[in-house]
BATORBA-334266 format. One record per residue (C-alpha): residue in one letter; x, y, z. Coordinates in steps of 0.1 Angstrom, whole numbers, plus 2048, in hexadecimal, padded with zeros to 3 digits. Layout:
REM BATORBA-334266
<pt rest="a" X="X" Y="Y" Z="Z"/>
...
***
This chain:
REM BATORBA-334266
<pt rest="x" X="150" Y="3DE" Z="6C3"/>
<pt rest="x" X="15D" Y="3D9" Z="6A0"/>
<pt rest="x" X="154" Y="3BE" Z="68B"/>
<pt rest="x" X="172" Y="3A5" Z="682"/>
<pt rest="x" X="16A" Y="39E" Z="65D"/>
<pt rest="x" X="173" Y="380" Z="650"/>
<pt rest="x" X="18D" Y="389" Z="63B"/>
<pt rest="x" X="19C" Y="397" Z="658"/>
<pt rest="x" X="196" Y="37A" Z="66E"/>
<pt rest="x" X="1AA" Y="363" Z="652"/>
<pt rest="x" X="1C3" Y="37D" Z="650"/>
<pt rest="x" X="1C7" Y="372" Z="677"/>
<pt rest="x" X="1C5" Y="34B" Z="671"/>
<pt rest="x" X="1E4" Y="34E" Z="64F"/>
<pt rest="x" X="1FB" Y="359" Z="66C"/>
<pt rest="x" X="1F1" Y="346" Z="68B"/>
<pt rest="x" X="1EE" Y="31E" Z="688"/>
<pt rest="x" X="1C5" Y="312" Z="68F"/>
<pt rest="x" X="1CC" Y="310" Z="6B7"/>
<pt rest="x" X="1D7" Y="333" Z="6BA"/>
<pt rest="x" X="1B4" Y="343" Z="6B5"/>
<pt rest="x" X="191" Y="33E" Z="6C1"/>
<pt rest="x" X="16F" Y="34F" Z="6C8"/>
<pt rest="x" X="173" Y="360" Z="6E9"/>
<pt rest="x" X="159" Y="358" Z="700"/>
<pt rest="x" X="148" Y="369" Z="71B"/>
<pt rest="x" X="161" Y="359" Z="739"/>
<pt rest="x" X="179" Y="371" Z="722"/>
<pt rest="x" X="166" Y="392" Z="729"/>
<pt rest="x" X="170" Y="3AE" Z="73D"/>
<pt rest="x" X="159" Y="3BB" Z="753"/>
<pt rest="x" X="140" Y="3B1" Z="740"/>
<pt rest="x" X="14D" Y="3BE" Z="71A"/>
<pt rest="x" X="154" Y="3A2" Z="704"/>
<pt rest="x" X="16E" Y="39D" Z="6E8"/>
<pt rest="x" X="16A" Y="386" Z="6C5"/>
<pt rest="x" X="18A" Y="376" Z="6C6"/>
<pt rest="x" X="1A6" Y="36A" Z="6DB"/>
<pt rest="x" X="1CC" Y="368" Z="6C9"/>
<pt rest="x" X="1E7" Y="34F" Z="6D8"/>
<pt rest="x" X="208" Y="359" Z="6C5"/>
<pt rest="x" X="228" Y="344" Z="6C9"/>
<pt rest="x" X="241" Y="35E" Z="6BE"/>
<pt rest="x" X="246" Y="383" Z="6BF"/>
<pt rest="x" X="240" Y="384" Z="699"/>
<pt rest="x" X="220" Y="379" Z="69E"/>
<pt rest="x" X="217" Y="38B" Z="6B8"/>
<pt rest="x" X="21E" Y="3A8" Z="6A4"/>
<pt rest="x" X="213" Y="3A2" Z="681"/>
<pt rest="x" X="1EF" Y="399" Z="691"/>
<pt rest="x" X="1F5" Y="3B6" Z="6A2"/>
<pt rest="x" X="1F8" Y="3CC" Z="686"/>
<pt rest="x" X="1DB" Y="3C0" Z="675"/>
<pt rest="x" X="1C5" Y="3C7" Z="693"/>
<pt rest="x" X="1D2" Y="3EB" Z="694"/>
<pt rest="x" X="1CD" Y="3F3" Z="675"/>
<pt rest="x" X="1A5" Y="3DF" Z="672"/>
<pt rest="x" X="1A3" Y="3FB" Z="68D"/>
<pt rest="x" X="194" Y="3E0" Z="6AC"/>
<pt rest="x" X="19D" Y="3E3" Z="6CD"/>
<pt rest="x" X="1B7" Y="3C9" Z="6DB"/>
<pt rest="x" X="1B8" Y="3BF" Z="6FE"/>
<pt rest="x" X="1D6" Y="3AF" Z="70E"/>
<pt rest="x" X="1D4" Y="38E" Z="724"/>
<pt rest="x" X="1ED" Y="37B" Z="736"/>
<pt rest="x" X="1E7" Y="364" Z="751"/>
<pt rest="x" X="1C9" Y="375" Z="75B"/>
<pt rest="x" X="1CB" Y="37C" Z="77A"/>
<pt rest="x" X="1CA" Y="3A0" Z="779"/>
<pt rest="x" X="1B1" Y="3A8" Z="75E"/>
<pt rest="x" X="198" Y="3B6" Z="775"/>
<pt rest="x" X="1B3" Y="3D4" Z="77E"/>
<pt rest="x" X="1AF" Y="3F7" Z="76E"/>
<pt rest="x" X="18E" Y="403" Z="75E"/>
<pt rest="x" X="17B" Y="3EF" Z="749"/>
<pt rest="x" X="180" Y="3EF" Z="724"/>
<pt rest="x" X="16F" Y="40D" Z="70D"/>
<pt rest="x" X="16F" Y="3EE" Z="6F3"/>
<pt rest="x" X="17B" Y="3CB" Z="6EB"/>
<pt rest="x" X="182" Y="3B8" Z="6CD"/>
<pt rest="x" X="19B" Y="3A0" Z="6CF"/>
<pt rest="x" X="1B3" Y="38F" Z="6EB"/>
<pt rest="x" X="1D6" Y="38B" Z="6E3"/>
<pt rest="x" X="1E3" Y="371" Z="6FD"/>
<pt rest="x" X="206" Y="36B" Z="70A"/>
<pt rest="x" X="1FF" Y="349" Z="716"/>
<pt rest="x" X="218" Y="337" Z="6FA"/>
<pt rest="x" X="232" Y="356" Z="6FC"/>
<pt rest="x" X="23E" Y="33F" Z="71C"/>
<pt rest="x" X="260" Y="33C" Z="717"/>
<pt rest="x" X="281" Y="340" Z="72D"/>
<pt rest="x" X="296" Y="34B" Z="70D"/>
<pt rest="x" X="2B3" Y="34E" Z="722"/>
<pt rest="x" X="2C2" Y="351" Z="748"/>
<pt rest="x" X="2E7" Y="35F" Z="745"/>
<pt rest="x" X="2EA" Y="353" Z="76C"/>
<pt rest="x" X="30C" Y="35E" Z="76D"/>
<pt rest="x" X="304" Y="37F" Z="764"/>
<pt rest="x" X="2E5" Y="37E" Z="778"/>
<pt rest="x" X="2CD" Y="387" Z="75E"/>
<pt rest="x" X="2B2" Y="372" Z="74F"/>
<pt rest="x" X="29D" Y="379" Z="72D"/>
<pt rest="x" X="276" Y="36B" Z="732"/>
<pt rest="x" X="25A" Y="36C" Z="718"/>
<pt rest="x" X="23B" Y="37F" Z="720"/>
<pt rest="x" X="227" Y="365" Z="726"/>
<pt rest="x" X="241" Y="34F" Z="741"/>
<pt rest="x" X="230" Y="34B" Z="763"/>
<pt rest="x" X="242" Y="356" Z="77F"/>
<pt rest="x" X="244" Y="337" Z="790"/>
<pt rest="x" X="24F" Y="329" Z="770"/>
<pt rest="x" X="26D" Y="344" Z="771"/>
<pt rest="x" X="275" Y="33C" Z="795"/>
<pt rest="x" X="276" Y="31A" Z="791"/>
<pt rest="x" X="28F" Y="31E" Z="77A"/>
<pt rest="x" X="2A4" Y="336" Z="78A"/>
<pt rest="x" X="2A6" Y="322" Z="7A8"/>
<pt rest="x" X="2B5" Y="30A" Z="797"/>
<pt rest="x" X="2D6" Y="31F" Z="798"/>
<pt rest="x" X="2D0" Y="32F" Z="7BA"/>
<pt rest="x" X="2C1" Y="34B" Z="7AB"/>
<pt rest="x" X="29B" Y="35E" Z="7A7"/>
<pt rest="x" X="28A" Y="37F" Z="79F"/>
<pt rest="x" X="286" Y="391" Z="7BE"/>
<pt rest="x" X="263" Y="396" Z="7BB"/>
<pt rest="x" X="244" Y="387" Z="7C7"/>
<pt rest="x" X="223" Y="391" Z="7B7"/>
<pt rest="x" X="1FE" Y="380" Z="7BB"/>
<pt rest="x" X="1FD" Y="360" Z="7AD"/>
<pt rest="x" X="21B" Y="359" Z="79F"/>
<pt rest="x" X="20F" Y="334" Z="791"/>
<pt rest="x" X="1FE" Y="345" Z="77B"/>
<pt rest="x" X="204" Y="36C" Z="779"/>
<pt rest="x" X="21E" Y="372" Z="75C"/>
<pt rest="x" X="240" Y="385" Z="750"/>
<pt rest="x" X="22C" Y="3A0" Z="73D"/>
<pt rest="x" X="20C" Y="3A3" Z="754"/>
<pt rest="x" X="21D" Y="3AB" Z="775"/>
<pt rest="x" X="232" Y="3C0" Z="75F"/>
<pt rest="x" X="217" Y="3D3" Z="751"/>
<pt rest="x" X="204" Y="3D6" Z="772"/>
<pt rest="x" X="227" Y="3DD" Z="785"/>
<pt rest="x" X="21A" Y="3C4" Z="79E"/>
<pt rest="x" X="239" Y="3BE" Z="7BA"/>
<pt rest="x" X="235" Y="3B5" Z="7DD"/>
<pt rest="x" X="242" Y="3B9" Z="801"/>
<pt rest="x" X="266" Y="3B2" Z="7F2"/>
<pt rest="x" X="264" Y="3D0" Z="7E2"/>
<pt rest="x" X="26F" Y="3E5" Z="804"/>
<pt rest="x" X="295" Y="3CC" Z="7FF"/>
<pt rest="x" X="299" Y="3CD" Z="7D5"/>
<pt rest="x" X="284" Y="3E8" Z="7C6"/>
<pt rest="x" X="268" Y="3E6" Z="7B2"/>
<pt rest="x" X="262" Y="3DA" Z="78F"/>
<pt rest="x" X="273" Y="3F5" Z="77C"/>
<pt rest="x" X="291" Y="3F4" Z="792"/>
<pt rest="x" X="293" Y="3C9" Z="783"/>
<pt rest="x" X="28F" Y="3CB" Z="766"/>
<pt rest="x" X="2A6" Y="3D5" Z="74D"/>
<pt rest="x" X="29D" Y="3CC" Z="72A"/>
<pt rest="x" X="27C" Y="3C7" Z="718"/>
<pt rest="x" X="269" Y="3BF" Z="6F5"/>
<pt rest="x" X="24A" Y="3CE" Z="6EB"/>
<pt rest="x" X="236" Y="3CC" Z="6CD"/>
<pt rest="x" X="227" Y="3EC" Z="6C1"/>
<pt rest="x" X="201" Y="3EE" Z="6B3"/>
<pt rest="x" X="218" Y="3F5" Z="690"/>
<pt rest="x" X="225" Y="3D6" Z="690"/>
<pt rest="x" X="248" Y="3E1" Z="69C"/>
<pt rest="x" X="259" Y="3CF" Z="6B6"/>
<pt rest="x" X="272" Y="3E5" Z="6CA"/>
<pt rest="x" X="287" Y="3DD" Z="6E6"/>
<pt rest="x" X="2A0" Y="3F1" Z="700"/>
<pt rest="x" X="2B4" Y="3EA" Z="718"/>
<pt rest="x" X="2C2" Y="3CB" Z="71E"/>
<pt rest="x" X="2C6" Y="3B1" Z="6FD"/>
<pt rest="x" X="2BC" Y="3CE" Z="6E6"/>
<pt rest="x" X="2AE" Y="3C4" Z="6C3"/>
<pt rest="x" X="29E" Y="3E7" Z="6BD"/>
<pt rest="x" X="2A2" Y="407" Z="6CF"/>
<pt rest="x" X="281" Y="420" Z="6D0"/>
<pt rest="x" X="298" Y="440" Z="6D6"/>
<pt rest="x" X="28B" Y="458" Z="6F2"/>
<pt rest="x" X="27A" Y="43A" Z="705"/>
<pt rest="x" X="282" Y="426" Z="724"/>
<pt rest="x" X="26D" Y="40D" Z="719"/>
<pt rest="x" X="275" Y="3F2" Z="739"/>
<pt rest="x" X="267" Y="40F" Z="751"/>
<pt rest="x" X="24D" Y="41C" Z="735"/>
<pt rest="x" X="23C" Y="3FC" Z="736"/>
<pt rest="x" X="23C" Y="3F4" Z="757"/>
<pt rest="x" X="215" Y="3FF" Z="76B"/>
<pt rest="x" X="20C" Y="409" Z="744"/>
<pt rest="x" X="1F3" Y="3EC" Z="745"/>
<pt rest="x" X="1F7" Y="3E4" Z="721"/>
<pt rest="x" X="1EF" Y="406" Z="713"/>
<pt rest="x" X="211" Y="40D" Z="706"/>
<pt rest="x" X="21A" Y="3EE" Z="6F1"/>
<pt rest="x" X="217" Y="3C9" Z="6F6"/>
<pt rest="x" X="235" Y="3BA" Z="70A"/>
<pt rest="x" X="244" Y="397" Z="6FA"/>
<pt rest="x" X="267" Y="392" Z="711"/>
<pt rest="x" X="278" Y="3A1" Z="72D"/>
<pt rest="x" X="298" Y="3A4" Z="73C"/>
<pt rest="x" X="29F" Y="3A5" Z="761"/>
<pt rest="x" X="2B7" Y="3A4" Z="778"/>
<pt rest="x" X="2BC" Y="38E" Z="794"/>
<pt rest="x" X="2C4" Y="384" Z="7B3"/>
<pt rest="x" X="2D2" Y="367" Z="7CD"/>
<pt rest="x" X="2BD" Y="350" Z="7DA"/>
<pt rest="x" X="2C4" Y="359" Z="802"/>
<pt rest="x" X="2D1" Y="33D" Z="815"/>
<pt rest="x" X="2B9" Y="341" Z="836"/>
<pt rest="x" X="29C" Y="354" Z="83F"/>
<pt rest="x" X="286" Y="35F" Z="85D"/>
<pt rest="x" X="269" Y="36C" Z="860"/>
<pt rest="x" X="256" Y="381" Z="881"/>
<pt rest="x" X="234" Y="38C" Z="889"/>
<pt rest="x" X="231" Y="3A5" Z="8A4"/>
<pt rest="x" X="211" Y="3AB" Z="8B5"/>
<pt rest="x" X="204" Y="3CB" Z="8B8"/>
<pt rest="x" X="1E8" Y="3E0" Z="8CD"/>
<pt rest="x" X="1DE" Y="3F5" Z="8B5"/>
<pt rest="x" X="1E9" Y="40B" Z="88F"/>
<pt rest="x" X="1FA" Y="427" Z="8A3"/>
<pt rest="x" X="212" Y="40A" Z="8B7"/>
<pt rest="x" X="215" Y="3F8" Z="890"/>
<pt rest="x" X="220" Y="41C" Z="882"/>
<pt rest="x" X="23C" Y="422" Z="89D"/>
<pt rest="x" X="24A" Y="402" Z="89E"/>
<pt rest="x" X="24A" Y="401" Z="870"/>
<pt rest="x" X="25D" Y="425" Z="871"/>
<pt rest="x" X="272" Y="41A" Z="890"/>
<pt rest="x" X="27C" Y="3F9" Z="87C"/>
<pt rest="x" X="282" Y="40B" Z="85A"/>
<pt rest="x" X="29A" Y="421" Z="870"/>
<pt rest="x" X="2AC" Y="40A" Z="881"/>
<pt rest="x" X="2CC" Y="3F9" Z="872"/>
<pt rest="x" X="2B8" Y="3D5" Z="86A"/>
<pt rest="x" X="2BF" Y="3CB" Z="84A"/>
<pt rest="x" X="29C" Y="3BF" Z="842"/>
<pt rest="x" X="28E" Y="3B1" Z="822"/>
<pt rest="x" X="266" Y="3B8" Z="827"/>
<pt rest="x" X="253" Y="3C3" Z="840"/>
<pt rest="x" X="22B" Y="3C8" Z="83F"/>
<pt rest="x" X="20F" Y="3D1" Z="856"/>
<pt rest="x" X="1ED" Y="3C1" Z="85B"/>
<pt rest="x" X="1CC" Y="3CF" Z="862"/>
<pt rest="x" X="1AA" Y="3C2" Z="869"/>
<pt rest="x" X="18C" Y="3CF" Z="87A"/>
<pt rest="x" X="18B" Y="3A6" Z="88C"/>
<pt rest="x" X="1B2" Y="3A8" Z="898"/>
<pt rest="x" X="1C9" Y="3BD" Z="8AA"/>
<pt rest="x" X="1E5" Y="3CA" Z="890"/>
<pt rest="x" X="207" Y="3B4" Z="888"/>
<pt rest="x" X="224" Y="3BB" Z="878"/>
<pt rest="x" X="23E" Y="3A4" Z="862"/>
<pt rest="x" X="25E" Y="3A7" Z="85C"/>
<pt rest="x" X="275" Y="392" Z="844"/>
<pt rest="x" X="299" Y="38A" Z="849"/>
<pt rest="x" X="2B0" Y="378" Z="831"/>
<pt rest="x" X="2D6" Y="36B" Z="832"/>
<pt rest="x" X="2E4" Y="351" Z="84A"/>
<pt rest="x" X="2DB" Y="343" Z="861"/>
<pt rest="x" X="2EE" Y="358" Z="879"/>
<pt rest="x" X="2E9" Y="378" Z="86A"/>
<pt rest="x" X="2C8" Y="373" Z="86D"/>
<pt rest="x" X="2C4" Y="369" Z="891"/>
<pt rest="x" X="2DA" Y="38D" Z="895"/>
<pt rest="x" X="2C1" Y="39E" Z="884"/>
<pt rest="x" X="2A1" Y="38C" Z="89B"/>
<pt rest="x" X="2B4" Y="396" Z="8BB"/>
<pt rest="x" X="2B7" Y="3B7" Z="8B1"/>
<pt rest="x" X="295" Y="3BB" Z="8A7"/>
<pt rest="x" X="28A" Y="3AE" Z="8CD"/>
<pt rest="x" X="29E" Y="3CF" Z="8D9"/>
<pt rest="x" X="28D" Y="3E2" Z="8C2"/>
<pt rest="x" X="269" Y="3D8" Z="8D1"/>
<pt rest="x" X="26F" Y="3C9" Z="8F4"/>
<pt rest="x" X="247" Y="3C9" Z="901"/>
<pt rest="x" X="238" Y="3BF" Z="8E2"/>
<pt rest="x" X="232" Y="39E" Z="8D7"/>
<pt rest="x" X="246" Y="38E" Z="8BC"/>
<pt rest="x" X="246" Y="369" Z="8B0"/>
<pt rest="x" X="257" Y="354" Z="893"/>
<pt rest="x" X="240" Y="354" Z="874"/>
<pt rest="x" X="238" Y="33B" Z="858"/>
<pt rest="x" X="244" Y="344" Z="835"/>
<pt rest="x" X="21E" Y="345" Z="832"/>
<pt rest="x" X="21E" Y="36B" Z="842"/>
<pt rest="x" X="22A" Y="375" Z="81E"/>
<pt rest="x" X="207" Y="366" Z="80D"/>
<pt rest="x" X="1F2" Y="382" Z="821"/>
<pt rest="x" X="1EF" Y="397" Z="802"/>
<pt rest="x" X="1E0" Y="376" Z="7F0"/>
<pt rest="x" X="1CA" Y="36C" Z="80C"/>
<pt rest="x" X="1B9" Y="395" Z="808"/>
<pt rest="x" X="1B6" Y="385" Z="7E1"/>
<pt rest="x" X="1A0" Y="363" Z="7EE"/>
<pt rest="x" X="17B" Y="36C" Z="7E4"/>
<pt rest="x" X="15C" Y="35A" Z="7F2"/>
<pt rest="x" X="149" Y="372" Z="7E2"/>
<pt rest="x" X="152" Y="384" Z="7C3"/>
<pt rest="x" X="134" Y="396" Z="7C4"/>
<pt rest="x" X="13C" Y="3AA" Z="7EB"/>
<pt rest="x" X="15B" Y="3AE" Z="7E4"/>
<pt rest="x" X="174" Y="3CF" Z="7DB"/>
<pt rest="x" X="19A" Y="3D1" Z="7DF"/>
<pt rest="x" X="1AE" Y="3F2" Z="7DA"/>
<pt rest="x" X="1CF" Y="3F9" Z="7DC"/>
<pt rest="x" X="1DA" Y="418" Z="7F1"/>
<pt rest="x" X="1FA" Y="42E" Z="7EF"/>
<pt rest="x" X="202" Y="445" Z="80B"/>
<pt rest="x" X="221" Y="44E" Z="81F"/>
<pt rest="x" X="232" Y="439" Z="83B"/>
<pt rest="x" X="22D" Y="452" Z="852"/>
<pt rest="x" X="205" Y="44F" Z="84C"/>
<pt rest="x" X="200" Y="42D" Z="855"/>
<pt rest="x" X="1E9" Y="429" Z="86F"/>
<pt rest="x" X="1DB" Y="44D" Z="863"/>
<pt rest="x" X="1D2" Y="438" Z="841"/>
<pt rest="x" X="1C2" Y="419" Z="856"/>
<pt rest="x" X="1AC" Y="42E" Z="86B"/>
<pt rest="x" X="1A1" Y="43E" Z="848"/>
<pt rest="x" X="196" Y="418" Z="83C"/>
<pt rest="x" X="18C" Y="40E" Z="85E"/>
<pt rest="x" X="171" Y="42C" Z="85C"/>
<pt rest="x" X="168" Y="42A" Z="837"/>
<pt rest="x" X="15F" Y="403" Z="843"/>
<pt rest="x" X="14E" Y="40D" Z="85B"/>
<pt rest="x" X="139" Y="427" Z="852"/>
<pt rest="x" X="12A" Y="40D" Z="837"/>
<pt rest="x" X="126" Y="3EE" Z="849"/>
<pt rest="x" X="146" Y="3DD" Z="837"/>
<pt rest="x" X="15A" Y="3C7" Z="841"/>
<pt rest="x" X="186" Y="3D1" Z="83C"/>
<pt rest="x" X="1A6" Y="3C3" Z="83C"/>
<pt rest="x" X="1C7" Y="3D3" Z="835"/>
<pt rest="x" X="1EB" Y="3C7" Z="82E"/>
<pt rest="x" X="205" Y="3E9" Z="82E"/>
<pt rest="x" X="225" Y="3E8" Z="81F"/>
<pt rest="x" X="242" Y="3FA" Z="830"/>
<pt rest="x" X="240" Y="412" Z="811"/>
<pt rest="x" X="21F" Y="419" Z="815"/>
<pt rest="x" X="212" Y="409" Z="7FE"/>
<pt rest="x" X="1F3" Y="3F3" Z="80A"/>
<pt rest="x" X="1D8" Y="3DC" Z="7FF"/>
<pt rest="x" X="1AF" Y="3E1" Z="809"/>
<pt rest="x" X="195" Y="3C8" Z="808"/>
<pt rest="x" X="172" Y="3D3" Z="811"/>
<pt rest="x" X="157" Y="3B8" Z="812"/>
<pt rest="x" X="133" Y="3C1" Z="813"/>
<pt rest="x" X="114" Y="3CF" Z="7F9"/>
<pt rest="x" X="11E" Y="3DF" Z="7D6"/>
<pt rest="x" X="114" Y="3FF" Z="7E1"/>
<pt rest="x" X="11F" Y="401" Z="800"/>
<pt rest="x" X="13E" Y="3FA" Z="7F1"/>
<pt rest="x" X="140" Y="416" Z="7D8"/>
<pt rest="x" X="135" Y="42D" Z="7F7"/>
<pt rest="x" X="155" Y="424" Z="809"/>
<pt rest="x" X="16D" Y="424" Z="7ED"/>
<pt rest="x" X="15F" Y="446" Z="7E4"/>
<pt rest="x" X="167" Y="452" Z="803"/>
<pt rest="x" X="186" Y="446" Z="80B"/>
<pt rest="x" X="193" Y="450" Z="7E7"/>
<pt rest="x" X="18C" Y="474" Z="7EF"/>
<pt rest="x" X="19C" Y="472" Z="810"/>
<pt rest="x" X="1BA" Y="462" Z="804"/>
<pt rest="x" X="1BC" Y="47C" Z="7E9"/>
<pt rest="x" X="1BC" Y="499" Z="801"/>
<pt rest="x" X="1D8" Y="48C" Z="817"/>
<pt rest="x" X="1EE" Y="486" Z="7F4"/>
<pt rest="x" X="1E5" Y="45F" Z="7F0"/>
<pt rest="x" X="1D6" Y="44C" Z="7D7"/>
<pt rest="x" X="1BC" Y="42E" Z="7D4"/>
<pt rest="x" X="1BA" Y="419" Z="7B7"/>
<pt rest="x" X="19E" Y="3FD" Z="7B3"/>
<pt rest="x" X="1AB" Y="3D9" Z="7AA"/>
<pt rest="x" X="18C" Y="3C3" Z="7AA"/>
<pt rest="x" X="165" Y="3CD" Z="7AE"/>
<pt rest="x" X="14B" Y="3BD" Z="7AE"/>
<pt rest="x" X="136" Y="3B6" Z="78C"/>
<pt rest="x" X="118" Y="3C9" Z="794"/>
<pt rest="x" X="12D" Y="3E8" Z="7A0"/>
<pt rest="x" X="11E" Y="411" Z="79A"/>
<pt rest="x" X="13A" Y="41F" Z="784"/>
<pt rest="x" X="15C" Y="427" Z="793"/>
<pt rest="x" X="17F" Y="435" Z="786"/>
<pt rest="x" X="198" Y="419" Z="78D"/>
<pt rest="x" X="1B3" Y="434" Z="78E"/>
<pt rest="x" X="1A9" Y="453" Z="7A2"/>
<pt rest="x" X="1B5" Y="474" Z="79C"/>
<pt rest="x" X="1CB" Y="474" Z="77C"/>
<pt rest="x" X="1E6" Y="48F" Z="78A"/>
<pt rest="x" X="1FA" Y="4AC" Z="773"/>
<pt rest="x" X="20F" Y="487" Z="75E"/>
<pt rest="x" X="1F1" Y="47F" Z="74D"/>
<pt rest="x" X="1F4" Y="497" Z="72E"/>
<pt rest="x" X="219" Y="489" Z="72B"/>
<pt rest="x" X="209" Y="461" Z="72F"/>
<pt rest="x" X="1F1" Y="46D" Z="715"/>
<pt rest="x" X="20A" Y="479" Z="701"/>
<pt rest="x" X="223" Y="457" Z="701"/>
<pt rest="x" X="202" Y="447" Z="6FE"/>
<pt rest="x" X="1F8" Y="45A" Z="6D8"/>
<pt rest="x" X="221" Y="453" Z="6CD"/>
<pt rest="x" X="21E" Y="42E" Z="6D4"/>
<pt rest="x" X="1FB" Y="429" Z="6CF"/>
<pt rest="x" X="1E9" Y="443" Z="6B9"/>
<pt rest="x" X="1CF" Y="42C" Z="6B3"/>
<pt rest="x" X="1C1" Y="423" Z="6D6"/>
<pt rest="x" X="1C2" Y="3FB" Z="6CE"/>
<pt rest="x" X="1D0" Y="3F2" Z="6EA"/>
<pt rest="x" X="1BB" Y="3EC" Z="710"/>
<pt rest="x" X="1A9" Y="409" Z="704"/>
<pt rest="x" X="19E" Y="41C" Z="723"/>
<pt rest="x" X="1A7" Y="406" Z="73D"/>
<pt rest="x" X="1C6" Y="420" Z="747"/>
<pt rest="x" X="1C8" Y="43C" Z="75C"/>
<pt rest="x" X="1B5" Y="45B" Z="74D"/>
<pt rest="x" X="1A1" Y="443" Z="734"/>
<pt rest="x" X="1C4" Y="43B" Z="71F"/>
***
């Protein structure tokens, strides 16, 4: 930790108004390392002359915006100060015939969908807790959900971005450009870079129609091997589905969901057609709630027995990839729940002791590695033996590394919390 001086610390205060700065406190650690100071800026000149002065008083900066993801990636090498979003919260502007809106770091999601709805619109998105998660912390966790499989992920929505360097400079491309960086697709540079790159301040996005009806189907399943057959006969069928995910306990037999949207007729279509496509199993209507699965795996009695990692594999490997977590579970007296998405991307919790945990995800890591997938660790518990968030860094890392000296020479920013220790 470096000390803030005082001179710095008024340096700070002759740029941001007496409520923008504070003593952090220990409910602002990370895993346990503690900053001085939280920042609050209003404005992208803020942001970035505070900025500046940080870089160049050499602390380490760490980037917060709703919070609810600050236990992902590694924890920090060092902390100094915060620099929050929370007042960057602005909808700057929603050009709804042109389907595009502009949104300040710090807007919640909700906040952004509320909005949009207004005019029949929304980002086709739908992350974990979007009352609170923000513009520039799903962006810098590239954290979509089962709607993904219908509109792409985050880099295919967004289309325009701001970033304040650690220099000071703030540079945008794409969409509503102020400042091109030349040789950078900053929108998809940012994006999963978990605040190692540059600090976001707006976005641009484009959007879509609100749809006019939707359904939503559980089928009931006898085991992963039926749940695998009936995902890849779906995905190759001619349904025009939106989402479709797979659930996986060791207390329940397997289901899958599938997600519909247009009218009403279309819709029922597309349900009748699905019946053909599995005539013995059981399907039912399902609650809008099916889509909250992922956030139910995210509901903690116990913060302290508790690991979730998520899990990219092929399609093709799904019920291969369950019997993997059913047998890592297993084998060290955890308890497991899964939710697959049809692009094989899936979400792990394990309940049970620290180091039982760590056993598992051990494990499981290496077998997921040999097969070609990956396992990265979102939440742990406090008193956890250490463990790479990321895995194996793969043959990019020297190029990350590389964007990551141009844009950051210094290391300021969420120093070590990225792949390969960036």
């Amino acid at each position: 930790m470096t000390s803030i001086s005082t001179t710095l610390e008024g340096s700070f205060r002759a740029i941001l108004g007496a409520h923008q700065i504070h003593n952090a406190t220990p409910t602002d650690s990370i895993y346990g390392v503690q900053s001085q100071l939280v920042l609050e800026p209003t404005t992208e000149q803020q942001l970035a002359a505070t900025l500046r002065l940080a870089n160049e008083a050499g602390l380490a900066v760490i980037l917060r915006g709703g919070g609810t993801k600050l236990g992902w990636g590694n924890p920090p090498s060092r902390a100094d100060v915060i620099f929050s979003t929370a007042r960057l919260n602005k909808i700057l502007e929603h050009a709804w015939a042109d389907l595009t809106v502009t949104a300040e770091a710090g807007c919640t999601i909700q906040t952004l969908q509320e909005t949009l709805a207004q005019h029949g619109q929304r980002l086709a998105l739908d992350p974990l807790r979007a009352d609170k998660a923000t513009v520039g912390g799903i962006l810098s966790t590239n954290d979509s959900g089962a709607l993904r499989l219908r509109f792409g992920a985050l880099r295919d929505l967004i289309i325009g971005v701001t970033i304040a360097l650690p220099d000071g400079t703030l540079a945008s491309s794409g969409g509503k450009v102020v400042k091109n960086v030349a040789g950078y697709d900053l929108p998809k540079l940012i994006t999963g870079a978990l605040g190692t790159l540059g600090v976001i301040t707006r976005a641009v996005f484009r959007l879509h129609p609100l749809p006019h009806h939707t359904g939503s189907f559980s089928i009931s399943l006898a085991n992963p091997d039926e749940a695998q057959r009936l995902v890849l006969g779906i995905q190759d069928s001619k349904l025009a589905h939106v989402a479709l995910q797979s659930s996986f306990s060791a207390d329940a037999p397997p289901s899958v969901d599938i997600l519909f949207e247009g009218t009403a007729a279309g819709v029922d279509a597309q349900a009748s057609q699905l019946r053909s496509l599995c005539p013995f199993a059981q399907l039912a209507e399902a609650a809008p709630a099916v889509w909250n699965v992922r956030q139910d795996l995210w509901s903690f009695s116990s913060l302290e027995e508790t690991a979730i990692a998520k899990v990219g594999t092929l399609p093709t490997d799904l019920a291969r990839t369950i019997e993997l977590f059913r047998r890592a579970a297993d084998s060290t007296h955890l308890r497991w729940q899964s939710l697959m998405y049809a692009t094989g991307l899936s979400w792990l919790r394990l309940e049970g002791r620290p180091d039982n945990l760590h056993c598992a995800l051990t494990a499981l890591r290496a077998d997921l590695e040999k097969m070609g997938g990956s396992l990265v660790l979102l939440h742990r518990p406090t008193a956890f033996p250490p463990f790479d968030a990321w895995g194996t860094p793969g043959d990019s890392l020297p190029l990350m590394k590389s964007v990551k000296r141009q844009l950051d020479p210094a290391n300021t920013l969420n120093p070590g919390r990225f792949l390969g220790g960036i």
